[in-house]
N, C-alpha and C positions, 0 to 999 in steps of 0.2 A: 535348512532353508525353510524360512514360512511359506504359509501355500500364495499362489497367486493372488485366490479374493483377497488376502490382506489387503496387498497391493493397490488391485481397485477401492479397495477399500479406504485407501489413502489419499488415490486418487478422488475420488467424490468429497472427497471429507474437506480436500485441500483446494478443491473448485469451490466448495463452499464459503471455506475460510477468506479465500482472496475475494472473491466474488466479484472478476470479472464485468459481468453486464452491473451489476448496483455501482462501481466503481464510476462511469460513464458519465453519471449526471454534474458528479463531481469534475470529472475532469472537462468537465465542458465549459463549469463555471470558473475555472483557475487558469482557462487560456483561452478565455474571451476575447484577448487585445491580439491575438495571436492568429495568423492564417494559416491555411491547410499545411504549407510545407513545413510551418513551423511546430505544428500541432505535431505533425511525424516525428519531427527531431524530438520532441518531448517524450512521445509513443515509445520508440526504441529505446531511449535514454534508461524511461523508466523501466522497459522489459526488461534490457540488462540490468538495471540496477537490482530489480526486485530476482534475475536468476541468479545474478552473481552474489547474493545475500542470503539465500535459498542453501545455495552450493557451500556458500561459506559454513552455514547451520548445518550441512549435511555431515563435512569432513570437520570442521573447527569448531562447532557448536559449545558444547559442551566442556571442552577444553578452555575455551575463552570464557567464558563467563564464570566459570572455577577460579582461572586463574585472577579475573579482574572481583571476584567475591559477588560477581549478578545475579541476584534471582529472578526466575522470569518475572516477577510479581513487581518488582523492583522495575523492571522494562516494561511493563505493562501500565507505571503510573505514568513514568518519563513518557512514554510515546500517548498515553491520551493528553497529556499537557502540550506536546506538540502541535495534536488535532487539535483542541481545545481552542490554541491559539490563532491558528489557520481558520476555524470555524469564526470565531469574532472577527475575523479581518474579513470573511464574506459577507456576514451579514453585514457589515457597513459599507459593501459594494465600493471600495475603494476603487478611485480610478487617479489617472495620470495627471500631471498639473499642468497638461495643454503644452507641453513643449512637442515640437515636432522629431520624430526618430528615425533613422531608417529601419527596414528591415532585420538588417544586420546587430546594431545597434539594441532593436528590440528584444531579439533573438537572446543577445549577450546580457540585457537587463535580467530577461527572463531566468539564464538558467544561472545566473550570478543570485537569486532568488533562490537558487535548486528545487525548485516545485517538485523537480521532476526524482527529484531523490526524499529530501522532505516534503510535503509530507507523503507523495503518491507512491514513491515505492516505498518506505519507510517512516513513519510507522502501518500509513493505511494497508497498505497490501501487504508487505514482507514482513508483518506488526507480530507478536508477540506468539498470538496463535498458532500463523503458520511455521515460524521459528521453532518452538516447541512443539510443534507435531512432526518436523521433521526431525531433530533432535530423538523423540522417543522413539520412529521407527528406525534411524540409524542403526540405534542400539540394541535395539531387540535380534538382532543376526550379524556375525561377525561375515565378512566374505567379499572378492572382489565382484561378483555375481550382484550380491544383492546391492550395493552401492551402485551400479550401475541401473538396476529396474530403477531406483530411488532418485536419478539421475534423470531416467526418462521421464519418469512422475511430473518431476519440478519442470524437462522441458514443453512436457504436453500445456501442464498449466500456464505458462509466461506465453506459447503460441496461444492458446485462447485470449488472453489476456492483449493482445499483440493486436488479435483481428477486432476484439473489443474496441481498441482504443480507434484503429483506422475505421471504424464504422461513424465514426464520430463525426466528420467532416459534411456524412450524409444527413444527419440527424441537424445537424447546425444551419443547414439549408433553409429548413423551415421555419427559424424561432427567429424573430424581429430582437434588437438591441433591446426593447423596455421588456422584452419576455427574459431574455438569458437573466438579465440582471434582478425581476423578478425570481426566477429558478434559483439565481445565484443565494440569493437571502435564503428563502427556502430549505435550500441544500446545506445550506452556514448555520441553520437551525437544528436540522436534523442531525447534521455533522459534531455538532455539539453536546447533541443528546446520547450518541456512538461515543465520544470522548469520556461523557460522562462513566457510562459503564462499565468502558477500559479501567479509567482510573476506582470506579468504584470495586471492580475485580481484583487490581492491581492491591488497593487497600485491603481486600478480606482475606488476601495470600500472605500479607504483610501481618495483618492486626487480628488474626482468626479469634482471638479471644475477645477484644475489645468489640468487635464489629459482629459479633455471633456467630460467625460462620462455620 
C-alpha cells in the first residue's frame, strides 16, 4: 500500500489538472443562450461525464488504449484539435439565425451539440492529463483498498468541479450581453492558445526526434 501523501498528492495534482474554477469562464461563454436551469442540466451532464471518464481511466484505462494501439500522445493531438475547433467557433461569437425556440427545444439543440461532453468534459477537463495521471496511479498498487482511495480522489474532484460550475449562475448576474460576448472572444483566444500546447505536447510524444524533445 503507498502511503497516504501519495494520495493527496494526486489529489492536488489532479485539481490542478482539471482546474475547476479556470474552467468557469469557459463555461459561461459556451451557454450564453442557455438559463440557469439549463446551465444545471449542462453542470451535471458534464460532472458525470467527466467521473464516469475518470472511472473508466481508473479500471479500463490502460487496457483500452493497448488494445485500440492509443498513445496518450496520440490523444493529446486528437483532443487539442477538438479545443482548437471549439475555440474558433468562439471567437466568431456565433449566434442563432433569429428563429424563435422554446426552452425545451433549446435545451435539445444544446446538448445535440454535446458541449457538455465535447468539449467540457472531454477533452477540456477529463483531457489527456488527468487520464494519464489516473492511469499511472492505478498502477502503481495492486488492491481493492487502493482503487477505492482512487475512487474517492476522482469523486472529491467532479464535487468541486460540480459547485464550480453552479457558482456560475451567480457570476452571470452581473455581465451585460456585449460583456459575455466580449469574454466569449477572449476565452476563444486564450482557448486556443491551450490547444495549441496540447497539441504541441501531443506532437513532441509522437516526433521526439524530429521536434527535439
Amino acid at each position: 500500500m503507498i502511503e497516504y501523501t501519495e494520495y493527496t498528492k494526486m489529489l492536488i495534482g489532479l485539481i490542478a489538472i482539471v482546474n475547476p474554477i479556470g474552467t468557469v469562464p469557459i463555461f459561461i461563454s459556451l451557454t450564453t443562450s442557455l438559463n440557469d436551469a439549463q446551465r444545471n442540466v449542462i453542470a451535471r451532464t458534464t460532472t458525470y461525464a467527466v467521473f464516469l471518464i475518470l472511472m473508466a481511466a481508473l479500471l479500463l484505462g490502460e487496457s483500452i488504449l493497448e488494445f485500440f494501439g492509443i498513445t496518450i500522445s496520440s490523444f493529446r493531438v486528437a483532443g487539442g484539435i477538438l479545443i482548437l475547433l471549439m475555440a474558433i467557433s468562439m471567437m466568431h461569437a456565433k449566434t442563432n439565425n433569429g428563429i424563435k425556440r422554446t426552452d425545451e427545444e433549446a435545451l435539445e439543440s444544446e446538448q445535440m451539440k454535446s458541449i457538455a461532453v465535447v468539449p467540457l468534459a472531454i477533452p477540456l477537463l477529463a483531457g489527456p492529463g488527468a487520464i494519464s495521471t489516473v492511469i499511472l496511479y492505478a498502477h502503481r498498487e495492486p488492491g481493492l483498498l487502493h482503487y477505492l482511495i482512487i475512487s474517492g480522489v476522482i469523486f472529491i474532484v467532479c464535487a468541486l468541479l460540480f459547485l464550480a460550475f453552479r457558482s456560475v449562475k451567480y457570476i452571470s448576474r452581473y455581465l451585460s450581453q456585449t460583456a459575455v460576448n466580449v469574454f466569449a472572444r477572449i476565452m476563444g483566444l486564450i482557448l486556443a492558445a491551450i490547444a495549441i500546447e496540447i497539441i504541441a505536447g501531443g506532437l513532441k510524444g509522437l516526433f521526439p526526434d524530429l521536434l527535439g524533445a
